[in-house]
N, C-alpha and C positions, 0 to 999 in steps of 0.2 A: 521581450526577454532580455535585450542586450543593454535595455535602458536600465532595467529594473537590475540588472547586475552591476551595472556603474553610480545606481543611487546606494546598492549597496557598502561600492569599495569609499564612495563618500564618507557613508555612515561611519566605517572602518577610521576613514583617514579624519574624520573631526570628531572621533572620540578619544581614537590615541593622543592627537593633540591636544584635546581640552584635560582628560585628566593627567598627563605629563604636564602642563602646563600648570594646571591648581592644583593638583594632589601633591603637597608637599610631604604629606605623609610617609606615601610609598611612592613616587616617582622616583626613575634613576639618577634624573639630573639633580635630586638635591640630596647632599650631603648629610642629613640631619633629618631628623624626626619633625624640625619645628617647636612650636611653642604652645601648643595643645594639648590635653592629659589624653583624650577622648581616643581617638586612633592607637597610639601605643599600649592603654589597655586592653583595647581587642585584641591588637599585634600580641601581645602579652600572653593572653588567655589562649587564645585559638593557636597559636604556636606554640603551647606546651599542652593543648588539647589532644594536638596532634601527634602529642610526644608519651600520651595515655593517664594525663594527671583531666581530672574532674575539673572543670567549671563549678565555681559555688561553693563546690567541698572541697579543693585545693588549692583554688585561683578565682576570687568574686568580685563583682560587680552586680551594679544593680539593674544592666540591660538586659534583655532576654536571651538567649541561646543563639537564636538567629545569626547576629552577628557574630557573636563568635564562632559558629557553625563556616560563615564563610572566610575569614580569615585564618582556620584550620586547612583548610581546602587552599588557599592561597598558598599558605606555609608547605601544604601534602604537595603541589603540584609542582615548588624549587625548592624547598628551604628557606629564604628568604622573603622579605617583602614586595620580592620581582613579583610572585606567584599572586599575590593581594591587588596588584596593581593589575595584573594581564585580568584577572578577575573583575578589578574596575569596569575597565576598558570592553569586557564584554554587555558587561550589565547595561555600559552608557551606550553601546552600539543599539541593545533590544527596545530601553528607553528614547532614543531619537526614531527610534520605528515607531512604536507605540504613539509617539507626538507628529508625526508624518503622516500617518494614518487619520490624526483628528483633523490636520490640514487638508488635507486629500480630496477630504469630502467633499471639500466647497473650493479647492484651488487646481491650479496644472500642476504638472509635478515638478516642474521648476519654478513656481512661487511656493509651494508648499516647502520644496527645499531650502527657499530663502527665506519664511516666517520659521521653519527649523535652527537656523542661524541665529535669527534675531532673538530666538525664546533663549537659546544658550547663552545668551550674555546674560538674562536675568537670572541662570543657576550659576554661572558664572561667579558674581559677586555673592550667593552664600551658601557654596560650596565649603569652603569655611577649613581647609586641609583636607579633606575626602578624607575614603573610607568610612561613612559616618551610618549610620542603621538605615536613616531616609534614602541613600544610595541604592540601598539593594532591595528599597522594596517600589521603587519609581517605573518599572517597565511594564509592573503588575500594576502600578496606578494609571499610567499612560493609556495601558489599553482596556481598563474597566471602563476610563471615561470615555473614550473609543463607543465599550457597547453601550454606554449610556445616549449619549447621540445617538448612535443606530435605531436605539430605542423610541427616544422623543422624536426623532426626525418623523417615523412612520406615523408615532400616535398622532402627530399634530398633521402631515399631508393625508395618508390612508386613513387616519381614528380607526387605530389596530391596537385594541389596549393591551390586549397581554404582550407579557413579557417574557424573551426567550432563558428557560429555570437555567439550560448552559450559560449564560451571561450572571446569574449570580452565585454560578460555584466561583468564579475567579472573582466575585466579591468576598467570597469568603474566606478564599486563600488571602488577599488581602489581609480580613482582620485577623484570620491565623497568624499570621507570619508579624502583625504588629505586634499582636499578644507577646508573641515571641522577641520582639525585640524594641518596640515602644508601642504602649498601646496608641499613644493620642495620633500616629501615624494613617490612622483609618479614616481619621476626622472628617474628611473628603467626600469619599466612597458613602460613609454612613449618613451624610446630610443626602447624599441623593437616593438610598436604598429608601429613605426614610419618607420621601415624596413620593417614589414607586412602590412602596407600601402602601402608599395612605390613596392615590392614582386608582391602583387596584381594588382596596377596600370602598371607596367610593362609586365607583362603578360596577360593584358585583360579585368580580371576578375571584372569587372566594380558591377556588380552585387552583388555578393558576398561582394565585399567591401563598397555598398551601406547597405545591411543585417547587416553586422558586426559595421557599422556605427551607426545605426539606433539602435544596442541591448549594444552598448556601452554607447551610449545616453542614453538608457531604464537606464543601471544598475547607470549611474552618477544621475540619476533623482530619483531614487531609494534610493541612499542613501543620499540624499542632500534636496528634498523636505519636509520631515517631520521636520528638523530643521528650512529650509524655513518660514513651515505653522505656528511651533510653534511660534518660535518670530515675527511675524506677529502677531500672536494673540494677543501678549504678549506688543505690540508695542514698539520693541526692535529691528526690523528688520534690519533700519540704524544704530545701534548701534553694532550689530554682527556682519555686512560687513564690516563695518568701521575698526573695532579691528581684523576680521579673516583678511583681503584681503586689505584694503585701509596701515590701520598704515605697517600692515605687508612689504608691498613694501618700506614703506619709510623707518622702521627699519633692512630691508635686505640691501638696500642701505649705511645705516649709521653705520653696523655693521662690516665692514669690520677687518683685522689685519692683523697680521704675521703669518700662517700658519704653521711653525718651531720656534713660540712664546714659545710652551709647549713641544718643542723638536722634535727633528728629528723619534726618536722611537714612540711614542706618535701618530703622522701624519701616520706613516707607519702602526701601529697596529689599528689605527682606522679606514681608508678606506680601509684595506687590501683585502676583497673582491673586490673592483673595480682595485686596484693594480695586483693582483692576476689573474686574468680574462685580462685583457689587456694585461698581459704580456704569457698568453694562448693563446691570440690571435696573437701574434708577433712570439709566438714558430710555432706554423700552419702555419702563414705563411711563414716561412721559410724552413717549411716542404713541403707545395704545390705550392710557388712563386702566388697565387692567393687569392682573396676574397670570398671567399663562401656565401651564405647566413645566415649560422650559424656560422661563424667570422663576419659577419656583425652584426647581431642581439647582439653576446657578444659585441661588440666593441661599440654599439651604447648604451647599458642598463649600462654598463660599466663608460662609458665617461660623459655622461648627467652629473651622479649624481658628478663624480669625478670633473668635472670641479667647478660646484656647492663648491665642498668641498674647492676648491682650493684659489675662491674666497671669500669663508664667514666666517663666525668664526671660524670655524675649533674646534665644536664645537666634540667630539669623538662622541655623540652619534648618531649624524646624522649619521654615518658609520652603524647604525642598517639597516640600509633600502636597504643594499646591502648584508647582511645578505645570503641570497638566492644565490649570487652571487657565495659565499666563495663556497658554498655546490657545485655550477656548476666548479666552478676553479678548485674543490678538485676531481670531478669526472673526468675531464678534463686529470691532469696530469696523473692521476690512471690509465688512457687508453691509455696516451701517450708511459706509460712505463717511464717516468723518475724521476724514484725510489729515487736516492738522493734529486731530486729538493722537493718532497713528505716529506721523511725524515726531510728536513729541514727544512721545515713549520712548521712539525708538533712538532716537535724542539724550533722552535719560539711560533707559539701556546699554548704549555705546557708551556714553559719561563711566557711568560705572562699572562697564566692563574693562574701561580702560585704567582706572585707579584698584581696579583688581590684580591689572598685568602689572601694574608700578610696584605693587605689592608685594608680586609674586617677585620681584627682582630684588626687592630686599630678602625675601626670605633665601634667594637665591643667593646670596652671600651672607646669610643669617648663620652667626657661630653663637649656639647655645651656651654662656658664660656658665650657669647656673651649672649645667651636665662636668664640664671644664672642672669646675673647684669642686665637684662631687670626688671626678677621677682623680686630681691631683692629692687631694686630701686620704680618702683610699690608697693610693699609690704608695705615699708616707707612714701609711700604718699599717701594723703588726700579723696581717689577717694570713693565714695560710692558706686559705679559702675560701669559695664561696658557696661550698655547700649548703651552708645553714645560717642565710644571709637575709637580712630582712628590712627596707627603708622605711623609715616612721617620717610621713608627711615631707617625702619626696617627693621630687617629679618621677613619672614612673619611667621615662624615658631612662633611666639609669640602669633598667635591666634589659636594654635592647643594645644599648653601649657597650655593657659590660657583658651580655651574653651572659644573665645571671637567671636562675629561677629563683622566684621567691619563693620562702620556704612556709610560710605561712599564706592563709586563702586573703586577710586584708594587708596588700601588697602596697600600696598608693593614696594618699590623701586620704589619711584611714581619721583624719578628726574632723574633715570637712566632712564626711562621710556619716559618722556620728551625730555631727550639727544640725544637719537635717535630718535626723530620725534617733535622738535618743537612746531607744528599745536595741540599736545598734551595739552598743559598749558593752554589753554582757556577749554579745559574741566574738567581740576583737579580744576581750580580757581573755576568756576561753580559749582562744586560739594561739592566745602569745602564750599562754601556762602551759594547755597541749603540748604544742608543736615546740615548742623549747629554743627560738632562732640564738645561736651562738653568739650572733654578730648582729647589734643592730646599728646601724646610721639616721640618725634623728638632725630633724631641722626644724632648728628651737630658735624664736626672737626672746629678746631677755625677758618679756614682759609674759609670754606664753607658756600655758603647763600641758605638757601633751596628757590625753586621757588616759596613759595605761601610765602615770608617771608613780605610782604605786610599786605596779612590777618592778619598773628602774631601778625602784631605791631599793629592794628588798634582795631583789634576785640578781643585776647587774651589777657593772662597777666603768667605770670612764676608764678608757684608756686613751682617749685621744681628743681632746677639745681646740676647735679654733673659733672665738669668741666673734671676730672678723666676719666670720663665713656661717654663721648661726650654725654650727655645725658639732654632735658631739657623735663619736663611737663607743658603743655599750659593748664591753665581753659580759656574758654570764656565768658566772659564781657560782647559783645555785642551782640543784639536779630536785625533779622529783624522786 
């Protein structure tokens, strides 16, 4: 009992440290938001969520609820982004159990704690400013793969096929809770449901995989329904589908690039848990010339998400959601015995955990120039207020600076927003004719025409241009 209370105050003390240390977001030691749109829009939303304006219908994005949901709860628990961070810091504390737990199995509890250490430098480097959707749904990945082990360990020593149905309600909550806030977050979880699926069907157990069906649905219903009921209430429903699931497909499709855009290192150290594990599964099998069902299951929770990776932005933090992965790949080799290939990861791992902390010291003296010439330019002009205030392809960071609500629901990078999803611009045009913002601040290159540049001409008028700072302020003219 008194060990297991000191692995606790561990956990405590290397999570506070890790997300104060890379959560530039909401850490106290940094002065600044940082240079991310991503965290601020949540900060954004879920701080005036909590102030009773809607997600969707007053403040949108196109992540799902989820997130916002816990940076409401951040903002509920101080006022500030202290509350998001204390909020971090739990979540990192339940996630280093959930990956303690996959070591456990097969180590002491003081190697286990130290393969614990080593897995956190590879979230370490793409962590990416915290706060980010893949954060809060990692304790819930950590220990699916938990029962997933549990599971294969039995079938493959006892050949015990079924599978316990309580082990895939917390799959389910899983893909609830991505639904809710990215779906491709599950991509993990579903390559291995999708081998103990097929496990099951092959062997009979017809029954059991009905159970397991049935408690998988309970836990997706579980954590997906009380979003459901609330914007329902809120008559915001089709507004929530539309930006979690509908926009979402069509900006996953228009997102596309070059994968070795931000370098060949970059690519490897971000998905390196599904790197990592695939290439465990290549070593087995040229150890046993066979597929087992526990190289299938890595191969499958492995590959989903990697393919994913391959083809989409190539975005580093998505590599959070295979997190669990690294902790299986790390226990993998440990067992295989091949000590150098161990050595060298962890080699690499240190490498980039330590150009994370180099990192982390510039943002530690990072002054956001961009926010700078927002305020001073504002500062300069005529505004009495900022009731009915609204930034056109801003950084959004400008309404955490300024303590502003935006008075329209597309608040931030509302033409990159459109870029990816066309069918978008009928509801920003909407929304600016609606909602009527007084005041807008636009950031214009000379060469660019914002999409609502229509409204500009018709219904505003310039009162304040600095050619310099790409920068113009709209008063409105005209009233419906």
């Amino acid at each position: 009992m008194k060990e297991k209370f000191y692995i606790g105050i561990t956990f405590i003390i290397l999570s506070s440290t890790f997300v104060t240390l890379f959560s530039y977001t909401t850490s106290p030691i940094y002065s600044e938001w940082g240079d991310t749109p991503d965290s601020p829009i949540f900060q954004i939303i879920g701080k005036y969520w909590k102030e009773g304006w809607i997600p969707y219908k007053d403040l949108w994005d196109l992540k799902g609820p989820y997130i916002f949901f816990m940076d409401a709860i951040g903002y509920w628990l101080t006022g500030t982004r202290i509350g998001v961070y204390l909020l971090q810091i739990t979540f990192m504390v339940l996630t280093l159990m959930s990956i303690y737990k996959i070591f456990a199995e097969d180590f002491s509890r003081r190697n286990s704690m130290l393969m614990v250490i080593i897995s956190l430098m590879s979230l370490s480097y793409i962590y990416e400013g915290g706060n980010l959707t893949e954060e809060y749904l990692l304790p819930f990945l950590g220990l699916s793969f938990f029962f997933v082990l549990k599971w294969v360990k039995r079938f493959t020593k006892e050949k015990v096929v079924e599978h316990p149905p309580l082990f895939a309600t917390l799959y389910g909550v899983v893909l609830g809770l991505s639904l809710m806030s990215r779906l491709t977050n599950a991509l993990p979880i579903c390559g291995a449901v999708a081998v103990i699926a097929a496990v099951l069907l092959v062997n009979g157990r017809y029954k059991n995989l009905f159970y397991n069906t049935v408690s998988m649905m309970a836990g997706f219903v579980c954590s997906t329904l009380p979003f459901f009921i609330y914007f329902h209430h809120q008559s915001a429903l089709y507004e929530m589908w539309n930006a979690t699931f509908l926009y979402a497909l069509k900006y996953a499709g228009n997102s596309t690039k070059d994968i070795l855009s931000t370098g060949l290192h970059y690519f490897i150290l971000s998905y390196l848990g599904s790197i990592l594990l695939i290439t465990v599964v290549f070593m087995l099998y040229l150890r046993q010339r066979s597929m087992t069902v526990r190289m299938w299951l890595y191969f499958m929770s492995a590959a989903l998400p990697f393919v994913w990776f391959c083809q989409g932005n190539g975005f580093g933090h998505y590599g959070m959601t295979v997190f669990p992965l690294t902790a299986i790949a790390l226990s993998e080799i440990c067992k295989m015995k091949f000590r150098k290939v161990f050595v060298a990861v962890v080699f690499i791992l240190a490498a980039a955990a330590t150009s994370k902390i180099r990192y982390m010291w510039i943002m530690y003296n990072y002054h956001n120039t961009e926010i700078t010439c927002y305020k001073e330019f504002l500062r300069q002009s005529p505004i009495a207020d900022y009731s009915s205030f609204v930034a056109y392809n801003c950084s959004p960071n400008i309404y955490l600076a300024l303590d502003i609500r935006p008075v329209t629901p597309f608040f931030a990078l509302q033409d990159f927003a459109i870029e990816r999803n066309p069918l978008l611009l009928d509801d920003v045009m909407k929304a600016f004719t609606t909602r009527q913002p007084q005041w807008i601040l636009l950031s214009k290159k000379d060469d660019e025409q914002p999409q609502i540049h229509r409204i500009l001409d018709t219904d505003y008028c310039v009162v304040k241009q600095d050619e310099k700072a790409h920068l113009i302020l709209y008063k409105r003219i005209k009233q419906l």
